[in-house]
C-alpha positions, 0 to 999 in steps of 0.5 A: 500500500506504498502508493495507494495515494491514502495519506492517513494510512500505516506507514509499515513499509519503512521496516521493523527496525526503524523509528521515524516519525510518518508525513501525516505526523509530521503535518499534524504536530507543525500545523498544530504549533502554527496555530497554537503561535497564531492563537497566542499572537492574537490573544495578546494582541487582541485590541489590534486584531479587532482594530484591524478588522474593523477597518478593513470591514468599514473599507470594504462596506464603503467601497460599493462592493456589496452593491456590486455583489448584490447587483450581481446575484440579481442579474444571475437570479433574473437569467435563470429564472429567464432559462428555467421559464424557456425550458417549461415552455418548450417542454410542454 
């Protein structure tokens, strides 16, 4: 099962005698130290994370994007529903 492509099986093929730790482990404790560090960081430094947060949701609401995403989802909604009224009508 060397190159079955699952990532979370037994690695057994490395042989008896031989004690190394596997990819899969390897991920899990170096994504876990990330996100322990990036925990850390934003609880200490909290009142800047949220400031930041706020601004970049305060640019992005005054920039008109949400209008173009709503303009947007109209557009698509009225085309299908366009499409969808075409198809009943030739299907009768």
């Amino acid at each position: 099962m060397r190159r079955a492509g699952n990532i979370f099986e037994q690695e057994s093929y490395r042989g008896t005698g031989v004690r190394t730790v596997s990819g899969v482990t390897l991920t899990l404790i170096i994504c876990s130290a990330l996100s322990g560090l990036a925990a850390i960081s934003i609880i200490a430094n909290f009142g800047a994370v949220t400031a930041r947060i706020a601004i970049f949701m305060a640019n992005l609401l005054s920039s008109g994007f949400p209008i173009l995403i709503v303009i947007a989802a109209v557009i698509y909604f009225v085309v299908r529903l366009k499409w969808k009224l075409r198809r009943s009508f030739w299907g009768w």
